[in-house]
N, C-alpha and C positions, 0 to 999 in steps of 0.2 A: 679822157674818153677811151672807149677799149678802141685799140685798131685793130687791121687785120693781122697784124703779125704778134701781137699782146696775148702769151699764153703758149708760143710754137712751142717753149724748151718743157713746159708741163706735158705736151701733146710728144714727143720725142721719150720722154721716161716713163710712160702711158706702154708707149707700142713698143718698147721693149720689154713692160710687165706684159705684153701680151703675145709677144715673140715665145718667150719663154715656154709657154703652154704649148705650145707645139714645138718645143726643141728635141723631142724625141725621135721627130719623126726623120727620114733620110734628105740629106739636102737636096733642095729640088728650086733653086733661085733664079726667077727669069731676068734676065738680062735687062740692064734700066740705061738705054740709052739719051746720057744726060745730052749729048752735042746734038741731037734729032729735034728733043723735049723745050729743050731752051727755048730756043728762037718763038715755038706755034706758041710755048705759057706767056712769053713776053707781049708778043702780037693779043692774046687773050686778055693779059691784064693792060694792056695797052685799050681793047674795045668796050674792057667794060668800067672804062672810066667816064663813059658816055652813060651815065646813071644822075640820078639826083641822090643827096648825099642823102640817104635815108638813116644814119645813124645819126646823125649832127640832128641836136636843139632848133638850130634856124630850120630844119624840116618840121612842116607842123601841117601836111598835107593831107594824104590818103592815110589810113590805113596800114601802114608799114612800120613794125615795129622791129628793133633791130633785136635778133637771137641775145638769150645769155649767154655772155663767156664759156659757162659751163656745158651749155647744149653745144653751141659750135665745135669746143673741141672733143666731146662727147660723140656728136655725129661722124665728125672728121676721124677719130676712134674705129667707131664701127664701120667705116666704110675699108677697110681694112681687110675686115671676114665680109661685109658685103651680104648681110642675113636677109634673108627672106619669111616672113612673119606669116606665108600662108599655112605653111605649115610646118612641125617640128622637126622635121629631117633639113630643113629650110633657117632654121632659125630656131634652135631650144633656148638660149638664154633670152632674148632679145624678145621672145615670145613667152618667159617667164617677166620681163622685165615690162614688158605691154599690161600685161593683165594686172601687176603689182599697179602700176601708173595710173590705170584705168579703174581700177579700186578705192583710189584715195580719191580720183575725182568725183565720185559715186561718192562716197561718203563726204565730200564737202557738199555735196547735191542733197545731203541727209539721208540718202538711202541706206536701208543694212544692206539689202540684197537689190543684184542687177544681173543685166545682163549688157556688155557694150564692148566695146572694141576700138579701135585708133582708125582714120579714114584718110585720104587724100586731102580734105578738107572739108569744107562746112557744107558744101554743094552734094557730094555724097553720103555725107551723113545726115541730112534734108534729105536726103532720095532713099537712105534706106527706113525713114522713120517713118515716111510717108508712105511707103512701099507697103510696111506691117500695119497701119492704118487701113490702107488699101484693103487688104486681106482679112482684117477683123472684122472690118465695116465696106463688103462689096457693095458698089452702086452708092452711095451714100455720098455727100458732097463733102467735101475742106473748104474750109471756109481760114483765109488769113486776112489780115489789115492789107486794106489799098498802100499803104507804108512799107508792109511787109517787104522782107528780099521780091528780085520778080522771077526770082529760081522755082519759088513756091509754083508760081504758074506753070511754071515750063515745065519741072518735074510731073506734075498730077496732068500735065498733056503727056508726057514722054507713057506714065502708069494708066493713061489712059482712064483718069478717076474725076470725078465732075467737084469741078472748082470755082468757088466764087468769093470775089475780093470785097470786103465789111467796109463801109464808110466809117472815118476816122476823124477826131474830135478837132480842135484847133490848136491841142497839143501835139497832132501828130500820133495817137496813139488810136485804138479801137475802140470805137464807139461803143459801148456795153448796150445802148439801147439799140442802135442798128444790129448789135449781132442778138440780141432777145429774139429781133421781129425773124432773121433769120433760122434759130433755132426751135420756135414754134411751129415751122412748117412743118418738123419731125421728121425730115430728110438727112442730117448733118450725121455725121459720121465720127470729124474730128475737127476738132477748131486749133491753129496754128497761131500761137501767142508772142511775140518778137519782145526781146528782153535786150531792146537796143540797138534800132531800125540802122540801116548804112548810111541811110541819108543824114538822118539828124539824130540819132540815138535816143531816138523817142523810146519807153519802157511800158510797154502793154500794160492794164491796171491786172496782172495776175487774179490781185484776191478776190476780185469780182469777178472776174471770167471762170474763175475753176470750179465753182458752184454754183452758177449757171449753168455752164454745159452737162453738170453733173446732173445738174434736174431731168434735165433733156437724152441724156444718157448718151451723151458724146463724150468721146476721148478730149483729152489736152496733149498734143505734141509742142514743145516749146523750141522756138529757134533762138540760141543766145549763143550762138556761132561768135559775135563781137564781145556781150556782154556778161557772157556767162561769169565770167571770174570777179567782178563785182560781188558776187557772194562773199567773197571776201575782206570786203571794204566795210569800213564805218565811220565813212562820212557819207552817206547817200541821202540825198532829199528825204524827207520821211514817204512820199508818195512812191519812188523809184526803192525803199528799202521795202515798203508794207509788198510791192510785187515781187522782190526776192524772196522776202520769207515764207512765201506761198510754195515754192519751186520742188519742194519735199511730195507735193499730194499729185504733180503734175507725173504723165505716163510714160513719155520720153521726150530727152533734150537731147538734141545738136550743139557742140560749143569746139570753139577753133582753140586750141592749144596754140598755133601760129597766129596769133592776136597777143591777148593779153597773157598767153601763158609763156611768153618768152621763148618761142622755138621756132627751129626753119621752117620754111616751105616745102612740103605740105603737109600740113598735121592738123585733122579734124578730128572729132572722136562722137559717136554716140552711143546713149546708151540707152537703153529701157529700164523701168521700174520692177517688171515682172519679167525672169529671167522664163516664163512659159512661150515667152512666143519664139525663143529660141527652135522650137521646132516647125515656123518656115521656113526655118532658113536649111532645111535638109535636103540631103542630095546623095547622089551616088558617085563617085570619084575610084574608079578599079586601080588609082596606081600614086594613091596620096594618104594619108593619115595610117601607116602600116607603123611607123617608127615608134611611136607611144599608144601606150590606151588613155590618155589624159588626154583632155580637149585640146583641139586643134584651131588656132585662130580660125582660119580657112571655115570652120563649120558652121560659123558665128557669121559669117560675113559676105556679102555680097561679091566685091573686089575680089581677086584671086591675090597675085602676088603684090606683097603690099614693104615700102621699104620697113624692114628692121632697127633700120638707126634711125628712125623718127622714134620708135620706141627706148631706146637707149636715149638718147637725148633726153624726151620727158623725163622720164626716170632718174637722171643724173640731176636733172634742173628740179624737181622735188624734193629729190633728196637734200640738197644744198637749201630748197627754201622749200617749207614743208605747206599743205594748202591747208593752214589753220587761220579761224581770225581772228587778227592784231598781230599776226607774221608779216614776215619781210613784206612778201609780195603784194599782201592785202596793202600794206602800208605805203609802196609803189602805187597802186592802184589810186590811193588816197592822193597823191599829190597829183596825180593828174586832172583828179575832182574838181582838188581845190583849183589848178591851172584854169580851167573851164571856167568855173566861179568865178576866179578876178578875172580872166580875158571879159570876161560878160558885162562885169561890174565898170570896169574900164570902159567898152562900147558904150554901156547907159549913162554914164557919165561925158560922153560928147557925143549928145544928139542932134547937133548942129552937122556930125558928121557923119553919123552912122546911124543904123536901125539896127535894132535886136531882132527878131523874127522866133526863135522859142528861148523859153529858159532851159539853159541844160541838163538834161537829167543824169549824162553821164559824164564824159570826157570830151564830147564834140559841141563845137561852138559854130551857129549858122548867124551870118549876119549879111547888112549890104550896103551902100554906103547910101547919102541921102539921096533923095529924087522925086520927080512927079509924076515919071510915069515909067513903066512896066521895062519901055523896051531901054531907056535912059539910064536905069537902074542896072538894065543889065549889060548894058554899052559898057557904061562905068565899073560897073565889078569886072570885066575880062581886062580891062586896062589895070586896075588895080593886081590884079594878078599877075600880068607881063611884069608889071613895074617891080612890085615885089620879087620875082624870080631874078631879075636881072642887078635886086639886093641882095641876091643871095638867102632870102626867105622865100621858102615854099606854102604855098598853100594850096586851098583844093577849091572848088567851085559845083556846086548843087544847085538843081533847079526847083521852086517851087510852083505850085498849082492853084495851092489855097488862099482864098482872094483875103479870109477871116486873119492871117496873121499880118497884114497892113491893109487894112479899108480902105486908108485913105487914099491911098495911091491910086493912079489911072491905070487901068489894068490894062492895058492896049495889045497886049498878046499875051495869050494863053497862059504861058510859063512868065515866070521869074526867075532870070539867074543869078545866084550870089554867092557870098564867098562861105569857105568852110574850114574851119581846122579842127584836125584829131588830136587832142594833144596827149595821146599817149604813152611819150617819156616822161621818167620821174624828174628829168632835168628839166621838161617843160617849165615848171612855177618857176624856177633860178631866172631863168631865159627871158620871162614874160618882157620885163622892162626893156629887153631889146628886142625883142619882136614886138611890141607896142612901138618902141622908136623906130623902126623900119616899117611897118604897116603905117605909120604915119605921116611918113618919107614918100610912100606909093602912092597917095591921094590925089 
């Protein structure tokens, strides 16, 4: 397993190729006071041992996928010069090395042409898709799955743009006939497609949504912030592949490079299809973009300064694993599938102990253990979760609403809570048979 210190003497002969480049310049060394530094780093790696092991297998929790070797000391690299990506006098390489990065993702999206950029995360790059939405289609309502992130909501409050949430199948995906009856009112603007819900990784039916709305003469903005890099993979249900290969006709996508792209926090990216609506994003700025006549990330983009070595990071971590599929990373991608698959198959194989509750479409598995009613069931999953934790297995815990994916149960309150895992390492499937034997151990 990488640890934290796997890679420092690469990261050491790194920054003295990059010493170099400015060895011309007059010595100018601030003082590194090691006997100050010591004690507050020790005290810091001392506080943040108060973490759950998010790189280790036994984590099979949230959402937390650990950086590649490559991105880490890549960032840790660039934090060096410390570039700013809003604009070229801020950041020239790193802002060469953005738009290369955000290129190849666009054309794994199958686009020739785009228009997009690197974001804080997925919640910003949801706020500028929905922002030029906004703007195309004033007055006009977004329409997402009640599934959908609930950032959708908040943004189109924040933009001030009229929103309303589609009733969703019992796969947890959007209803194609609920959103008809909605799009025939001839109000809809843009409909927001999730390619891999947070809760259960449920995948919007694309191929039916996008010529739908097309009739109706609504945009597609796609949120696949989680699952976007599945385009990659070729193990995917044939229902969860037929909505990626749609992903070409759709208008803009959101998708987190800090997910499945293997990099730190925060690295979202979106892009558009049609690099014209680049011109709302204009502005007047008396004392930025002088240093080139070439574009300026900053022009493109909402955010102002934005880090540089999230863009060196992806860039490095691309180039090491290129986004083609049946590459490295698509092939990562695949073992997580399959993790998903037998953790499932396992479940339905002791239903004496457990309920299944969706089949996975992606890498996330939702289940709960048995019971007869609502609140027992979810008694029993939080214990299950202490117990597991105190195994040194993490897991995650989601609550459901829909009465349709257990009838039989007594539904005695509202929600349902149960258990959840992402298994987004590729070490997941090695793993499985001991985290089946400790998930077993928690009961």
């Amino acid at each position: 397993m990488f640890t934290s210190q796997s890679g420092l003497e690469l990261l050491q002969e790194a920054l003295q190729h990059l010493d170099q480049g400015f060895a011309h310049l007059p010595e100018a060394q601030v003082a590194l006071e090691q006997e100050r530094l010591r004690p507050i780093l020790l005290e810091v790696a001392q506080r943040m041992r108060d973490n759950y092991p998010y790189a280790h297998p036994l984590y099979a929790g949230q959402m937390l996928k650990p950086p590649h070797p490559i991105a880490r000391l890549a960032y840790a690299l660039a934090q060096f010069v410390n570039p700013n990506n809003h604009a070229l006098d801020g950041g020239r390489a790193s802002s060469e090395l953005e738009k290369e990065a955000v290129a190849e993702i666009a054309q794994m999206l199958g686009w020739s042409t785009h228009l997009g950029h690197l974001t804080s995360g997925g919640t910003f790059a949801n706020l500028e898709g929905l922002w030029i939405a906004g703007r195309l289609h004033p007055g006009r309502r977004i329409l997402a799955s009640e599934q959908a992130h609930y950032t959708h909501q908040r943004i189109c409050s924040v933009l001030q743009i009229p929103f309303t949430a589609v009733a969703s199948d019992e796969q947890a995906r959007m209803d194609v006939a609920a959103l008809r009856h909605h799009l025939e009112q001839g109000d809809v603007g843009t409909v927001v497609v999730t390619l891999g819900t947070s809760s259960v990784g449920a995948v919007d039916p694309l191929e039916q949504i996008l010529p739908l709305a097309r009739q109706h003469g609504a945009r597609v903005h796609v949120d696949a912030a989680y699952g976007g890099y599945f385009r990659l993979a070729t193990q995917l249900h044939p229902t969860a592949a037929a909505a990626f290969a749609a992903v070409p006709g759709v208008d803009s996508l959101a998708i987190d490079p800090h997910k499945h792209g293997l990099q730190p926090y925060g690295c979202g990216c979106i892009l558009f299809r049609d690099p014209a609506v680049g011109h709302f994003y204009r502005h007047d700025s008396p004392y930025t973009y002088f240093s080139s006549d070439q574009l300026h990330l900053g022009e493109i983009s909402l955010e102002c300064s934005r880090a540089g070595a999230s863009a060196v990071a992806l860039w490095a971590t691309q180039r090491m694993m290129p986004l083609v599929v049946g590459g490295e990373l698509g092939s990562r991608l695949d073992l997580g599938l399959a993790a998903a698959q037998d953790l499932y198959a396992w479940l339905r194989q002791r239903p004496q102990h457990w309920q299944t509750l969706y089949a996975p479409s992606l890498d996330i598995v939702v289940w709960a253990p048995q019971g007869t009613s609502a609140s027992q069931v979810s008694d029993h999953s939080q214990q299950i979760f202490e117990r597991a934790a105190q195994l040194d297995l993490h897991l995650a815990l989601t609550q459901v609403s829909d009465r349709r994916v257990w009838p039989q149960l007594n539904w005695d309150q509202p929600r349902l809570t149960c258990l959840r895992s992402c298994l987004m390492k590729p070490e997941h499937q090695q793993w499985l048979p001991e985290i089946c034997r400790r998930l077993e151990s928690a009961l």
